[in-house]
N, C-alpha and C positions, 0 to 999 in steps of 0.2 A: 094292440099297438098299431098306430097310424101306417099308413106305408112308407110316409115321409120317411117316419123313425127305423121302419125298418132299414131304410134306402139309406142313410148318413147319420143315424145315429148308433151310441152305444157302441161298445168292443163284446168281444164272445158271441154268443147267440148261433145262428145262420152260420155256417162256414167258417168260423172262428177260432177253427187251428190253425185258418192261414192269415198271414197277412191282408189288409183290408186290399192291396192293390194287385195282390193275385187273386182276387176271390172271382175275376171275370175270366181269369186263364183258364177254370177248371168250368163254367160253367155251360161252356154249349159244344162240349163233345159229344160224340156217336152217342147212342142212349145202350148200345153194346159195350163201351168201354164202361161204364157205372154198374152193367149189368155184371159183367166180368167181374170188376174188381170187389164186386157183393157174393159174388161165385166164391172168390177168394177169401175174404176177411170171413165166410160162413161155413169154410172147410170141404166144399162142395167142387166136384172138378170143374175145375177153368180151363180154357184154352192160354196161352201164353199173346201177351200182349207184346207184339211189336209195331214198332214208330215210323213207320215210311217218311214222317215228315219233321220229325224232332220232336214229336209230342214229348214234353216229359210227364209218367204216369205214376212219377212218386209223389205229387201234389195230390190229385183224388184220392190218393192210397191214405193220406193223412185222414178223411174222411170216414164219418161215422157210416152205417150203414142205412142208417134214415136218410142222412142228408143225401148219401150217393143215388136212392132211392128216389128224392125227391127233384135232384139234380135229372134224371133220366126223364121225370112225368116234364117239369117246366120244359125239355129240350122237345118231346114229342108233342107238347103243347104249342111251342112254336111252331115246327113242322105244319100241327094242323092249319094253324094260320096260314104256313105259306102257301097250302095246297087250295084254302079257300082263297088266296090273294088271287092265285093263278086262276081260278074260277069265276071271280069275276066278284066274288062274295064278299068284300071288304068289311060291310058289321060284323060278318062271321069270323071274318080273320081278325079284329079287334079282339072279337071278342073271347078269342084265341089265345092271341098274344098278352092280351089282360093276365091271362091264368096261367101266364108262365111266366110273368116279370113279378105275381105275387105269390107264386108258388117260390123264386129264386129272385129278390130284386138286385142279385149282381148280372142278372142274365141282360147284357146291355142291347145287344141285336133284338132283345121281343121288349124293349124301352121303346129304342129307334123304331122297328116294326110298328108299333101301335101306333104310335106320333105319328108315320108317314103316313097309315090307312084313317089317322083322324084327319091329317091336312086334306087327305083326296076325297072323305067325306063330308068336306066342307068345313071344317073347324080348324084352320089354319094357324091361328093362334095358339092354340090348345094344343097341337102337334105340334108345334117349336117349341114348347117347354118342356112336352115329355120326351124330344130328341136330345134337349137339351142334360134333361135327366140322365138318357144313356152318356152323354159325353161326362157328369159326374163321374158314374163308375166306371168308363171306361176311357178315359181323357187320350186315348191312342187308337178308337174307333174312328178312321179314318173312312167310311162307310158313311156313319153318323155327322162326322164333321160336313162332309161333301154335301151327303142332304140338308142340313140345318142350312147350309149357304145358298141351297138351289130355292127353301122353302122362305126363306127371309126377303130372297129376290122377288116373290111373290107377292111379299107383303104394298 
């Protein structure tokens, strides 16, 4: 399956106990909250999960233990991104962010991420459409919004 299809096609699949527009609210928490709540659904002691900031953590709880699984690799997949962003290493951190928007394509921050480390790699074009991407799944990433307007001024 294309990644387009994964990205806005089809119902079910990928995260498909939630709603298509929550499917970005569960996608780039701690990679210890997915871990936790795999602790949980596996019968294995957990530590108890509380919210300092309003998380609600009955949305990943709906999740299978693959996807919560898979949900942790895409978020440490962007991380590595961001550590090679900070490094100076931007194909690395592509190529990062690559493998964690196809690992999870609601993960909209390693959309925008790619898109921004493609514009500053020179493909500016190319990186407005995949920021544009992130603003599909996540049309409230106002992160995404701000750069697609600073990288358009570019044009």
């Amino acid at each position: 399956m294309s990644l387009f299809k994964r990205l806005f096609g089809g119902t079910g699949g990928f995260l498909g106990a939630l709603k298509k527009n929550l499917r970005p609210a569960v996608s780039n928490l701690n990679p210890l909250i997915y871990r936790t709540i795999i602790r949980e659904k596996t019968g294995k002691d957990a530590p108890a999960l509380l919210s300092t900031d309003g998380t609600d953590f009955d949305l990943p709880r709906k999740l299978s233990v693959d996807e919560l699984s898979t949900l942790a690799r895409s978020v440490e997949a962007g991380q590595r991104g961001d550590q090679a962003t900070s490094g100076g290493d931007l194909g690395e951190a592509a190529k990062h962010y690559r493998e964690a928007f196809t690992l999870n394509p609601y993960n909209d921050l390693a959309l925008m991420s790619y898109g921004v480390a493609l514009a500053q790699l020179g493909d500016l074009r190319k990186g407005i459409r995949w920021v544009e991407k992130a603003l599909r799944v996540n049309p409230g990433n106002e992160r995404a919004r701000n750069n697609l307007a600073a990288m358009k001024n570019e044009l």
